[in-house]
PDB file of N, CA, C and O in Angstrom:
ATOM      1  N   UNK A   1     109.776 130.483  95.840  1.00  0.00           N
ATOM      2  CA  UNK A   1     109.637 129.722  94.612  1.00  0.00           C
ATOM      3  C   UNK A   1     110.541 130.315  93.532  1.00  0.00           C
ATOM      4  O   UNK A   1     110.727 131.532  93.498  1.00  0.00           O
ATOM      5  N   UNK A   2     111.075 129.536  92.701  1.00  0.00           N
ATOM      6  CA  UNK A   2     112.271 129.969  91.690  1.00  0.00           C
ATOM      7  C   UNK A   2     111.934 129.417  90.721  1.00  0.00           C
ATOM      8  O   UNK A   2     111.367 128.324  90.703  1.00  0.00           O
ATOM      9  N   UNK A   3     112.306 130.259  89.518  1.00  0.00           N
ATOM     10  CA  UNK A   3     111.669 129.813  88.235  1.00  0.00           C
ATOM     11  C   UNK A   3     113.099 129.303  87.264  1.00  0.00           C
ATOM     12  O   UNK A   3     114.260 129.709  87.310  1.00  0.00           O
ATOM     13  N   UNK A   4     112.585 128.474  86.583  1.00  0.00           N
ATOM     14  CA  UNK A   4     113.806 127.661  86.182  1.00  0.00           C
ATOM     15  C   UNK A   4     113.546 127.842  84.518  1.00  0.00           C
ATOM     16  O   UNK A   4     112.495 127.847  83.878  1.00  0.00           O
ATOM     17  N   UNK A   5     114.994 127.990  84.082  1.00  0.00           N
ATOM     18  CA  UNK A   5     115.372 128.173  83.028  1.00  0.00           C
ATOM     19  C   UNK A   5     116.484 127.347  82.178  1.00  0.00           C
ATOM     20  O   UNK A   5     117.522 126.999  82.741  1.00  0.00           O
ATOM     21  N   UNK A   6     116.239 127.029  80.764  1.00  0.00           N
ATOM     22  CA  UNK A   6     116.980 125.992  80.371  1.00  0.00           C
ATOM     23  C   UNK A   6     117.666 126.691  79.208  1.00  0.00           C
ATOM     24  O   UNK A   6     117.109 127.081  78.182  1.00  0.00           O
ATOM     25  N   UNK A   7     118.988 126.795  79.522  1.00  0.00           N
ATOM     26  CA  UNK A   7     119.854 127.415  78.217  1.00  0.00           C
ATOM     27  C   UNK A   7     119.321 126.604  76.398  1.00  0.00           C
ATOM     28  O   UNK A   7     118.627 125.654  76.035  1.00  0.00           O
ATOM     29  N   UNK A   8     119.847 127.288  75.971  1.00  0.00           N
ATOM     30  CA  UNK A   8     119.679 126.760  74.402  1.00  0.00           C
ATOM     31  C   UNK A   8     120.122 125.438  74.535  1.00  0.00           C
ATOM     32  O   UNK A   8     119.225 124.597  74.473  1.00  0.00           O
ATOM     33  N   UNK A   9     121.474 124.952  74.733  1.00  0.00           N
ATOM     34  CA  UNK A   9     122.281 123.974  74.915  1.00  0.00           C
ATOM     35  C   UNK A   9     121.385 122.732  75.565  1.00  0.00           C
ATOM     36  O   UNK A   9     121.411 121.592  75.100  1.00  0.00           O
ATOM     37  N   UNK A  10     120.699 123.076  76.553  1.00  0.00           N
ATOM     38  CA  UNK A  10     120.145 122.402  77.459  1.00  0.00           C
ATOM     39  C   UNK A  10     119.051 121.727  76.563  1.00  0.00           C
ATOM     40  O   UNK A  10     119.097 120.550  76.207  1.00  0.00           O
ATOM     41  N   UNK A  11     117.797 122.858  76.159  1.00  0.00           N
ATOM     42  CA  UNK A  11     117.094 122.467  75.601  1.00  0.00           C
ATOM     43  C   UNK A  11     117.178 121.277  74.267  1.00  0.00           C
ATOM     44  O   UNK A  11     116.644 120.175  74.140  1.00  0.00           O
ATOM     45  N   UNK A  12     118.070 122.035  73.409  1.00  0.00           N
ATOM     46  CA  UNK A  12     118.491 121.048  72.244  1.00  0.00           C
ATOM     47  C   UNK A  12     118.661 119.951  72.980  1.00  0.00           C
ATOM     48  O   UNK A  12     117.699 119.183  72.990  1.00  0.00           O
ATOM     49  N   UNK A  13     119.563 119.661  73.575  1.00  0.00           N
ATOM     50  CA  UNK A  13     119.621 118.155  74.859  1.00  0.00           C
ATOM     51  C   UNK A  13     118.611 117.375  74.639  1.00  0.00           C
ATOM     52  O   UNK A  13     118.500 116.333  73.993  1.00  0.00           O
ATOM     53  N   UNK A  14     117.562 118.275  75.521  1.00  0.00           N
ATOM     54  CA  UNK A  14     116.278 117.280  75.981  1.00  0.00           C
ATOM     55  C   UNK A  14     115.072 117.313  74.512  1.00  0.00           C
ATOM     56  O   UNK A  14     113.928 116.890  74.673  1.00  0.00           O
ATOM     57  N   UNK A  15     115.390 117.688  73.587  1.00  0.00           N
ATOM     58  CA  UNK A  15     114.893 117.512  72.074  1.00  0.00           C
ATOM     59  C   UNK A  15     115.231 115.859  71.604  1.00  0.00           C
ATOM     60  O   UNK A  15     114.482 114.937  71.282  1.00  0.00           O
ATOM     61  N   UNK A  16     116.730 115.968  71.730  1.00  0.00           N
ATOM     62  CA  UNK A  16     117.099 114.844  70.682  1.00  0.00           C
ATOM     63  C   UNK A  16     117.090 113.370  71.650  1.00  0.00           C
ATOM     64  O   UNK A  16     117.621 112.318  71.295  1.00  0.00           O
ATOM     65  N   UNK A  17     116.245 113.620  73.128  1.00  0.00           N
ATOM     66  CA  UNK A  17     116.367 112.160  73.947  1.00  0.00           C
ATOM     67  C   UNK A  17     115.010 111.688  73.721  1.00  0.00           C
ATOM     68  O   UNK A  17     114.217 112.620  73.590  1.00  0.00           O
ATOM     69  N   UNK A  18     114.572 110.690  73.646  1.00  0.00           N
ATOM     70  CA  UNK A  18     113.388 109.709  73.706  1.00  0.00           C
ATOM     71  C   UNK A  18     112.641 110.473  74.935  1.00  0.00           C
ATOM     72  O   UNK A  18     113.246 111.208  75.716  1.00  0.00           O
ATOM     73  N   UNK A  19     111.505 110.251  74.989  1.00  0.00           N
ATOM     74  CA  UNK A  19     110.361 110.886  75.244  1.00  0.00           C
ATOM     75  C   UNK A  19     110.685 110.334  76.927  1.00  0.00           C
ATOM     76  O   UNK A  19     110.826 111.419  77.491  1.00  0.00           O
ATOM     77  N   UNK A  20     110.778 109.807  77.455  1.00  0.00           N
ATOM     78  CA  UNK A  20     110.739 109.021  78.701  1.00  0.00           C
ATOM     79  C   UNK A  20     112.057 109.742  79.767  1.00  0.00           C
ATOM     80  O   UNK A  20     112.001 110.206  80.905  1.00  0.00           O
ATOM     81  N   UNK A  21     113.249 109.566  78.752  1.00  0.00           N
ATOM     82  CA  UNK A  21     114.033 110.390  79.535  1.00  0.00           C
ATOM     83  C   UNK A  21     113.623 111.839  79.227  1.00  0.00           C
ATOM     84  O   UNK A  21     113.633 112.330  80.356  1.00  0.00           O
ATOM     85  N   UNK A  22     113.436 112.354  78.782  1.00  0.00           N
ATOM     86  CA  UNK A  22     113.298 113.887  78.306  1.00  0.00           C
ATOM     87  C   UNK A  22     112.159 113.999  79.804  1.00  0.00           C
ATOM     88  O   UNK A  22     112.596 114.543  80.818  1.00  0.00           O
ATOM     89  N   UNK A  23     111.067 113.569  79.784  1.00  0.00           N
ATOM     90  CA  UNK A  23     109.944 113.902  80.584  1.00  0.00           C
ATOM     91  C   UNK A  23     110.599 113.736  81.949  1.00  0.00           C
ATOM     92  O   UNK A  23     110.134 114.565  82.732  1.00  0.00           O
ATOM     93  N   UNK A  24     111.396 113.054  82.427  1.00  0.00           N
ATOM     94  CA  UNK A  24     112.436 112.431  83.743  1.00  0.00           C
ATOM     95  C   UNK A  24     112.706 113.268  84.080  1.00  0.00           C
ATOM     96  O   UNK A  24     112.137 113.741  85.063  1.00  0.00           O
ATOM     97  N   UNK A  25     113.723 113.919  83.453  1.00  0.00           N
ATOM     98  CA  UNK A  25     114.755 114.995  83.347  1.00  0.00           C
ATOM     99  C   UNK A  25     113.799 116.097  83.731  1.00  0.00           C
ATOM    100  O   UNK A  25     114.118 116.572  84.821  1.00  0.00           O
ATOM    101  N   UNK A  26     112.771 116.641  83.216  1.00  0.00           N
ATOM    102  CA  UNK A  26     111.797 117.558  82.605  1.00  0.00           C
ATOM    103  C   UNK A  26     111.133 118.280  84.625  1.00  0.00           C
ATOM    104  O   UNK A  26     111.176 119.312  85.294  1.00  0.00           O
ATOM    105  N   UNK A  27     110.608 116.835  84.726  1.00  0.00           N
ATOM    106  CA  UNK A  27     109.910 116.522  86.529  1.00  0.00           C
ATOM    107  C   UNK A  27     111.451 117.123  86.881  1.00  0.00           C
ATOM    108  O   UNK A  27     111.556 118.337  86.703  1.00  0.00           O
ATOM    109  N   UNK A  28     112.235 116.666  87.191  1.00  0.00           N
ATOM    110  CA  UNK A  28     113.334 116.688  88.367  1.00  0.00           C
ATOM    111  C   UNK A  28     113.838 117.980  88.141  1.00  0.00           C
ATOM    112  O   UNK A  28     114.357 118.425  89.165  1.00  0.00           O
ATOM    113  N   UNK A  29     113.898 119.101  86.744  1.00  0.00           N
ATOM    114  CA  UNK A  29     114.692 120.167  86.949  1.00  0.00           C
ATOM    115  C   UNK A  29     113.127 121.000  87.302  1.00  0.00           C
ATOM    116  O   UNK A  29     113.430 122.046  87.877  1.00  0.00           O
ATOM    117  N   UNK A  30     111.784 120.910  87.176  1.00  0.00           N
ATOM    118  CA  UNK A  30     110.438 121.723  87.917  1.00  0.00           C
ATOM    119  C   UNK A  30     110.862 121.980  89.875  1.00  0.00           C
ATOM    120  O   UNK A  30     110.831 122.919  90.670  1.00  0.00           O
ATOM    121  N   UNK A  31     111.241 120.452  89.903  1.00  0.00           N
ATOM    122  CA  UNK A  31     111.246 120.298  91.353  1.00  0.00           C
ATOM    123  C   UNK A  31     112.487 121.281  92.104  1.00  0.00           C
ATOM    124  O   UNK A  31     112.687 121.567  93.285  1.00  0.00           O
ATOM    125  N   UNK A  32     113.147 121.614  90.935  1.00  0.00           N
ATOM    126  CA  UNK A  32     114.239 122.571  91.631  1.00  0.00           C
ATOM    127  C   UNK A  32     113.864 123.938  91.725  1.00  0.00           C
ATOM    128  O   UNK A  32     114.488 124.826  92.307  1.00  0.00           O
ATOM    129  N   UNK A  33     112.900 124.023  91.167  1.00  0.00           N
ATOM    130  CA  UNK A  33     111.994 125.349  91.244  1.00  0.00           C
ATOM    131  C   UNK A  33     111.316 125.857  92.871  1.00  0.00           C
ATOM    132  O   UNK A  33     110.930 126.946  93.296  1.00  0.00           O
ATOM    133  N   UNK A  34     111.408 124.429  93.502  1.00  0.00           N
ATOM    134  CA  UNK A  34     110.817 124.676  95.094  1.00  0.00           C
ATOM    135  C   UNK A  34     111.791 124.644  95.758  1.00  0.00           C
ATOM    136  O   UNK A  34     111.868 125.466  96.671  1.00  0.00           O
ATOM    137  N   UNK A  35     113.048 123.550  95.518  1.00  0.00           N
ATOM    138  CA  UNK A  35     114.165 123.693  96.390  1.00  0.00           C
ATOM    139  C   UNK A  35     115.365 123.041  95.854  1.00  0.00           C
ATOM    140  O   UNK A  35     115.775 121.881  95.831  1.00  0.00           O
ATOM    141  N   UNK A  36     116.048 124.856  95.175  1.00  0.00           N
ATOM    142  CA  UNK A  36     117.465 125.052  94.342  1.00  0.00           C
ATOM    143  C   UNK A  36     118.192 124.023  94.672  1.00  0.00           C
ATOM    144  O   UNK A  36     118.463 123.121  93.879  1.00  0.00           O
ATOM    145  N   UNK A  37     118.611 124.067  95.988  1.00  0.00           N
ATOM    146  CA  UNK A  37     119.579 122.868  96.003  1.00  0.00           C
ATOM    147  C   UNK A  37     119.104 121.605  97.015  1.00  0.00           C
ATOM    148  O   UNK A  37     119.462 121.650  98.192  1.00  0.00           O
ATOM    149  N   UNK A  38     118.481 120.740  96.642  1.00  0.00           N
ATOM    150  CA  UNK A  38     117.908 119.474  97.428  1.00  0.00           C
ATOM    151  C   UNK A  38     119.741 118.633  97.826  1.00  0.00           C
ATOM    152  O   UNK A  38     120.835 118.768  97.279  1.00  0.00           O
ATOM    153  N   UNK A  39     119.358 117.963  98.786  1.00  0.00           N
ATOM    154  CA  UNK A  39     120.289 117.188  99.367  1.00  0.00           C
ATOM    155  C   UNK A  39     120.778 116.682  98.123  1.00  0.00           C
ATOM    156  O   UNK A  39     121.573 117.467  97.606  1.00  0.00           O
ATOM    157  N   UNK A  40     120.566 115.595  97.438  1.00  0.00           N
ATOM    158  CA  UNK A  40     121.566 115.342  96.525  1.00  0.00           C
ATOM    159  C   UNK A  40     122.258 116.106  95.684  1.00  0.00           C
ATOM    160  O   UNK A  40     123.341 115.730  95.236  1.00  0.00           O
ATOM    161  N   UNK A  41     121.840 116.995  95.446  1.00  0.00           N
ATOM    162  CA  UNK A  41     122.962 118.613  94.666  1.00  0.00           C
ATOM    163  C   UNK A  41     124.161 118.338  95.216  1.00  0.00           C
ATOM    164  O   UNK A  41     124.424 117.571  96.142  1.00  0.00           O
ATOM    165  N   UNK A  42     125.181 119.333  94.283  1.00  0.00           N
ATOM    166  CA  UNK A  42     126.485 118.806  94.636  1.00  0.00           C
ATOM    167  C   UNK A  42     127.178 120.139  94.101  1.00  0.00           C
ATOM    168  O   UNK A  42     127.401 120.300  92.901  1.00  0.00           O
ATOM    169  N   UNK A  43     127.525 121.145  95.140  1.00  0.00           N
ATOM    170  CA  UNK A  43     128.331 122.082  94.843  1.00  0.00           C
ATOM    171  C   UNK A  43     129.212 121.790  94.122  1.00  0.00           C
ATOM    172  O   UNK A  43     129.690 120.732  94.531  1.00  0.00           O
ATOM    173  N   UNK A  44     129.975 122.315  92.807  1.00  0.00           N
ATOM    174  CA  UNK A  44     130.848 122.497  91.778  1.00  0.00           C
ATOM    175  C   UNK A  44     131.620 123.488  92.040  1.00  0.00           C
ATOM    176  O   UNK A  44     132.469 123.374  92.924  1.00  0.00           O
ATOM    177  N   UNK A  45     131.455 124.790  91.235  1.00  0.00           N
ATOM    178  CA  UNK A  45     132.685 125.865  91.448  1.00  0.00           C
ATOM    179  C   UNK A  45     131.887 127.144  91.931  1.00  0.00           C
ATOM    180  O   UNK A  45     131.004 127.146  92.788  1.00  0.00           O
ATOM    181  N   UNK A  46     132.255 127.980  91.384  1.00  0.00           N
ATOM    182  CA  UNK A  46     131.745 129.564  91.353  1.00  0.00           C
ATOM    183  C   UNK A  46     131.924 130.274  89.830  1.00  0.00           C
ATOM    184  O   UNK A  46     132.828 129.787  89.150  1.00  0.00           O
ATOM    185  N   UNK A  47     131.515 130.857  89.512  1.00  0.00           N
ATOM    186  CA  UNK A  47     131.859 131.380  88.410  1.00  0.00           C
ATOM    187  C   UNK A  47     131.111 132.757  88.351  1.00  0.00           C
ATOM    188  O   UNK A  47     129.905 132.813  88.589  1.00  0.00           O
ATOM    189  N   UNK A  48     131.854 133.873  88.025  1.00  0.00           N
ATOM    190  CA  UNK A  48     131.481 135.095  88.548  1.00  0.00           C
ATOM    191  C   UNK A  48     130.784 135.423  89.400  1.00  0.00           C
ATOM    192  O   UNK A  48     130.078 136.396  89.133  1.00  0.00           O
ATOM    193  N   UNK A  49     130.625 134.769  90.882  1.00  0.00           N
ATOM    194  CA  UNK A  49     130.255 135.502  91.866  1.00  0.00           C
ATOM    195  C   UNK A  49     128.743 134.056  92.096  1.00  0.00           C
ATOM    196  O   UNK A  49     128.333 133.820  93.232  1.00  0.00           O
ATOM    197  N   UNK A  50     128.179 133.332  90.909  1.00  0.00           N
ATOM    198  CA  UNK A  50     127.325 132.144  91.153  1.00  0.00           C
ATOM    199  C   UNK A  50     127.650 131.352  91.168  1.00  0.00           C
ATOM    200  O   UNK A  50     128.495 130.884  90.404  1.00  0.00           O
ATOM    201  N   UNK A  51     126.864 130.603  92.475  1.00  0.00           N
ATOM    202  CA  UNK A  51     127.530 128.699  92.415  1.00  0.00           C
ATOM    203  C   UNK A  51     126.623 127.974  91.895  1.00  0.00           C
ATOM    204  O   UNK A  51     125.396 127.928  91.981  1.00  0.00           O
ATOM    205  N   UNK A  52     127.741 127.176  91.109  1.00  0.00           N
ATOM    206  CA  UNK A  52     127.369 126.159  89.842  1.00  0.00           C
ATOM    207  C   UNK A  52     127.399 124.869  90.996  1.00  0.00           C
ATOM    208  O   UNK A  52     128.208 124.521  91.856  1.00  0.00           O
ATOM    209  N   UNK A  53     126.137 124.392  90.554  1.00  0.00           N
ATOM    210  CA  UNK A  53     125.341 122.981  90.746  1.00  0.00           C
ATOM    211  C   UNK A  53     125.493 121.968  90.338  1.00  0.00           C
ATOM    212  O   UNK A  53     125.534 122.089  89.114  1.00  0.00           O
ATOM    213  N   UNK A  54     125.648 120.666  90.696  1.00  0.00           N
ATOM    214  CA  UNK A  54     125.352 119.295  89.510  1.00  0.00           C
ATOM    215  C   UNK A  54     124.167 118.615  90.305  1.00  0.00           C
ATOM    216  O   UNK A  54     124.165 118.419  91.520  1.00  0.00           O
ATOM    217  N   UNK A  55     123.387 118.361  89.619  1.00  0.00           N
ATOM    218  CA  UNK A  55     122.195 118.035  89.601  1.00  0.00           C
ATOM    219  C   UNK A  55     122.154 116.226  88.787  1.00  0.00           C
ATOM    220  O   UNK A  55     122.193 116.207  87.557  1.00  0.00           O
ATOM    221  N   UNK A  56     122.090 115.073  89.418  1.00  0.00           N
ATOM    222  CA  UNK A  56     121.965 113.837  89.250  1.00  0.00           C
ATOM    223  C   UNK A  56     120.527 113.196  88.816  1.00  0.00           C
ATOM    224  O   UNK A  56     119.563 112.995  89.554  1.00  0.00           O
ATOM    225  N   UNK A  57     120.622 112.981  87.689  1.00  0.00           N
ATOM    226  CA  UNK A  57     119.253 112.327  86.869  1.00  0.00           C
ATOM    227  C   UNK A  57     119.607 111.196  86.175  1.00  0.00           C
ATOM    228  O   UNK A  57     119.941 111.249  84.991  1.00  0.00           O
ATOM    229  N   UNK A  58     119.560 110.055  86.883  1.00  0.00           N
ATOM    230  CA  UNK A  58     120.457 108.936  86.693  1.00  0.00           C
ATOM    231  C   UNK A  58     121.630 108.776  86.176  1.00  0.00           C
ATOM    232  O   UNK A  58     122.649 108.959  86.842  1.00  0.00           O
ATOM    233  N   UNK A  59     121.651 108.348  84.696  1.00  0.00           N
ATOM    234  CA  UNK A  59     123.331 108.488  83.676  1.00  0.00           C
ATOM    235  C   UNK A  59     123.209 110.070  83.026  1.00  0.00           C
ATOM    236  O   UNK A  59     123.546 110.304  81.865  1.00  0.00           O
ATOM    237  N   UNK A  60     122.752 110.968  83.820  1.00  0.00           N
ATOM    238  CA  UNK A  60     122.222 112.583  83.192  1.00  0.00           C
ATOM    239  C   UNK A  60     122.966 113.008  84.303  1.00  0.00           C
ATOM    240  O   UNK A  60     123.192 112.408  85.354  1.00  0.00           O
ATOM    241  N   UNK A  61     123.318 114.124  83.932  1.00  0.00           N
ATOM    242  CA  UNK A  61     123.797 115.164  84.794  1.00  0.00           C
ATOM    243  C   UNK A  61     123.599 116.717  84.599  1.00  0.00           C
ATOM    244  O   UNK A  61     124.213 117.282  83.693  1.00  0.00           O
ATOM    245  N   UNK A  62     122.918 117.278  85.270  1.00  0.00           N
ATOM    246  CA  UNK A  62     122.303 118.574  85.066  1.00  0.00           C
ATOM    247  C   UNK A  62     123.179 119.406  85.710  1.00  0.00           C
ATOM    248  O   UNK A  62     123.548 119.281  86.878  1.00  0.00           O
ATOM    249  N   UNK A  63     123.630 120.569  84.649  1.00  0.00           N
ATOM    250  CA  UNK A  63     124.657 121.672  85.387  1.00  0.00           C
ATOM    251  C   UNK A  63     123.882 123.036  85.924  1.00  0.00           C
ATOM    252  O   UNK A  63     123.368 123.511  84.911  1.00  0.00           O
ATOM    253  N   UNK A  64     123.645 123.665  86.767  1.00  0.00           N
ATOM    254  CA  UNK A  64     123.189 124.647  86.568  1.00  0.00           C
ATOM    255  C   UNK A  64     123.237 125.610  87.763  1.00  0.00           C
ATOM    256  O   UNK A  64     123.665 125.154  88.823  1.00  0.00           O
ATOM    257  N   UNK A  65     122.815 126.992  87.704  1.00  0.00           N
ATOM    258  CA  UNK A  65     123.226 128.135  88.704  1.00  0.00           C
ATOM    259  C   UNK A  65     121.929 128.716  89.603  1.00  0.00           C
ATOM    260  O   UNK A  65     120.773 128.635  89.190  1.00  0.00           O
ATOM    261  N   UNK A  66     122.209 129.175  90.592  1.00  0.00           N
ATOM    262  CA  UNK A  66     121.337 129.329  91.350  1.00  0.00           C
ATOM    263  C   UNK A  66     121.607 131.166  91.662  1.00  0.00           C
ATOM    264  O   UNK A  66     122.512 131.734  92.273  1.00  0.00           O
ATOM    265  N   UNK A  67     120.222 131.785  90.843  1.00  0.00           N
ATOM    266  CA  UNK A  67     120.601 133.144  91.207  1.00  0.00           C
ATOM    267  C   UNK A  67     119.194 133.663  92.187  1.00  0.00           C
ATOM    268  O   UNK A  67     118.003 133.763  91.892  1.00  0.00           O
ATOM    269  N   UNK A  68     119.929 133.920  93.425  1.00  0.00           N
ATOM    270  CA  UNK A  68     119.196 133.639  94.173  1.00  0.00           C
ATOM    271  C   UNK A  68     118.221 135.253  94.494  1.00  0.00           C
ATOM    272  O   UNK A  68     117.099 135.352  94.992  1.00  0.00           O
ATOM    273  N   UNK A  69     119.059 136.257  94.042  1.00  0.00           N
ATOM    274  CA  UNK A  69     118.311 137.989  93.703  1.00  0.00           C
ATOM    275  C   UNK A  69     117.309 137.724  92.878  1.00  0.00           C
ATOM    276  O   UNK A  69     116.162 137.855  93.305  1.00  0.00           O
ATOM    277  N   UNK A  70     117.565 137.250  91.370  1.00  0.00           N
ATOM    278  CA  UNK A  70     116.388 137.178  90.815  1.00  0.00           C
ATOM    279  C   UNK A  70     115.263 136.020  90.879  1.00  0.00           C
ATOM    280  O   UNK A  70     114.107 136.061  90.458  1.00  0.00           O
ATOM    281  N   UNK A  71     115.904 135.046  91.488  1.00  0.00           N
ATOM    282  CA  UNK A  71     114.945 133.780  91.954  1.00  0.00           C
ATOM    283  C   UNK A  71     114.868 133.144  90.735  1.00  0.00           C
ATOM    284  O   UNK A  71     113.753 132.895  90.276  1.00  0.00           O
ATOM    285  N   UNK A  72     116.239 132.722  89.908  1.00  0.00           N
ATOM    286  CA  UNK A  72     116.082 132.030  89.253  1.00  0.00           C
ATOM    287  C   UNK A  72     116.981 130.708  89.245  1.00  0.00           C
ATOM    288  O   UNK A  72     118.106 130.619  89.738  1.00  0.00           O
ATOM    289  N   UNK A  73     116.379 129.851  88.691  1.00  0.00           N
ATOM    290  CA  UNK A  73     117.792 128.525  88.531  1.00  0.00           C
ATOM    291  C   UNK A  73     117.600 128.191  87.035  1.00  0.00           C
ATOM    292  O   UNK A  73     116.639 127.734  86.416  1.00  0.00           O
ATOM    293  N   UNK A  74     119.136 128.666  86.576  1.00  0.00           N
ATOM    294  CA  UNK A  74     119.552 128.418  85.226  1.00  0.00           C
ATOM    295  C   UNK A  74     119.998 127.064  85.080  1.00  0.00           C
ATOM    296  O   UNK A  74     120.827 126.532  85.819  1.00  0.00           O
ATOM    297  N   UNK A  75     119.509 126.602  84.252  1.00  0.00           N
ATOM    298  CA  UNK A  75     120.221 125.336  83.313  1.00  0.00           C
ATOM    299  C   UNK A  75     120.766 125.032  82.961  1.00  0.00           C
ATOM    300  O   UNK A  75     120.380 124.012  82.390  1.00  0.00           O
ATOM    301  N   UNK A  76     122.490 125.377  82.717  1.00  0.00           N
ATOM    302  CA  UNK A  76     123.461 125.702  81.802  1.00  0.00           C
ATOM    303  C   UNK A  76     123.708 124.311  80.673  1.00  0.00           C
ATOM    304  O   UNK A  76     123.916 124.309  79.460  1.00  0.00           O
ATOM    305  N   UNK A  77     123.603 123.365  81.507  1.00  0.00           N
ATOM    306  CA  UNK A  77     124.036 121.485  80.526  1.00  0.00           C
ATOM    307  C   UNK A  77     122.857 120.903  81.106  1.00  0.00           C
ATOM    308  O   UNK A  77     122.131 121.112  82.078  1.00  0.00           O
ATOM    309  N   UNK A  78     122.951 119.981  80.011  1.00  0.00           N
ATOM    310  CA  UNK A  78     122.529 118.599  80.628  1.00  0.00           C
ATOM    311  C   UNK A  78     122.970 117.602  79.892  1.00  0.00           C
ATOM    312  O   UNK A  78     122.747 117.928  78.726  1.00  0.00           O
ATOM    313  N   UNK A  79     123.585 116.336  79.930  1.00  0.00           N
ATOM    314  CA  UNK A  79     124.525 115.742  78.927  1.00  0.00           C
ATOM    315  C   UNK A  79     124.762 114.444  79.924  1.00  0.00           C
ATOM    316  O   UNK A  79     124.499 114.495  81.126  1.00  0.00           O
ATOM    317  N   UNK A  80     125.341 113.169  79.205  1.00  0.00           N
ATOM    318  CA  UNK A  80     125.678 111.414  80.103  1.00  0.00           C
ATOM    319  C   UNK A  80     126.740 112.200  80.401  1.00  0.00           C
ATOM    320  O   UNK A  80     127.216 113.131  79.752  1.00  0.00           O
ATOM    321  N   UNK A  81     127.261 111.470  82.050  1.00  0.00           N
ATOM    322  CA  UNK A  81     127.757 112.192  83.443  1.00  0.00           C
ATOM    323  C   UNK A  81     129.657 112.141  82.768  1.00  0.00           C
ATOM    324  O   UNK A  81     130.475 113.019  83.043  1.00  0.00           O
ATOM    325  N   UNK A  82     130.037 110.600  81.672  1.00  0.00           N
ATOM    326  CA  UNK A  82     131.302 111.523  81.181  1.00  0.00           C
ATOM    327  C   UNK A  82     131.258 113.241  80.666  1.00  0.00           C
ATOM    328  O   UNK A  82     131.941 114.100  81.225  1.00  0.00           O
ATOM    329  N   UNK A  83     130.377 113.512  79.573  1.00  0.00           N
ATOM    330  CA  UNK A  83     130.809 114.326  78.936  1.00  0.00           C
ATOM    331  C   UNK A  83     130.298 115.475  79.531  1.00  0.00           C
ATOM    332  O   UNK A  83     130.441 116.546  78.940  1.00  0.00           O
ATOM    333  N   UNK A  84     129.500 115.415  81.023  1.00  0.00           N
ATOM    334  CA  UNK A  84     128.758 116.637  81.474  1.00  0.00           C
ATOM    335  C   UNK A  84     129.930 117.836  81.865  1.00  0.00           C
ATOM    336  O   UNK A  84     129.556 118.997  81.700  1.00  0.00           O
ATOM    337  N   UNK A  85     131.195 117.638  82.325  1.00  0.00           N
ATOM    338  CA  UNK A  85     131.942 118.316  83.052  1.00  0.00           C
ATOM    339  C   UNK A  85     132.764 118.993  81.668  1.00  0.00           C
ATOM    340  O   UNK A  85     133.448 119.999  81.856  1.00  0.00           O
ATOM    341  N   UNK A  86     132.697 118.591  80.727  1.00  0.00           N
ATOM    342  CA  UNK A  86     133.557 119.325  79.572  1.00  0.00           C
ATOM    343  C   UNK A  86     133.348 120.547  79.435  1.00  0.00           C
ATOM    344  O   UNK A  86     133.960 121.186  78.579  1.00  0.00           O
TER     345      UNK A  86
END
């Protein structure tokens, strides 16, 4: 089991969305807490030594890292799927 964490960035995110997506979003990054990378995950890059995730929540796109020593999955974005990759 992995405990999931949502950067500052992230959080502010899911503040300023309507209650419906926020709670969406909310379920689907818990569920990554049982299994980091579910089939639809989508390897991205590496970045110092962790691989970065994209995580699909309809027109959402969740960025985030999987550290698998401390059993955690970080949050890094969450943002509509143009501006997620910036």
């Amino acid at each position: 089991m992995f405990e999931v964490h949502l950067s500052q960035k992230a959080e502010k995110f899911l503040e300023k969305l309507d209650s419906a997506a926020s709670s969406r979003i909310k379920d689907r990054l818990r569920k990554l807490g049982e299994n980091p990378v579910p089939s639809d995950s989508k390897f991205i890059t590496r970045e110092q030594g962790e691989k970065i995730f994209r995580c699909r929540i309809g027109d959402y796109r969740a960025l985030y890292k999987v550290k698998d020593q401390e059993k955690i999955v970080l949050v890094a974005k969450i943002d509509k799927r143009p501006r997620a990759y910036n």
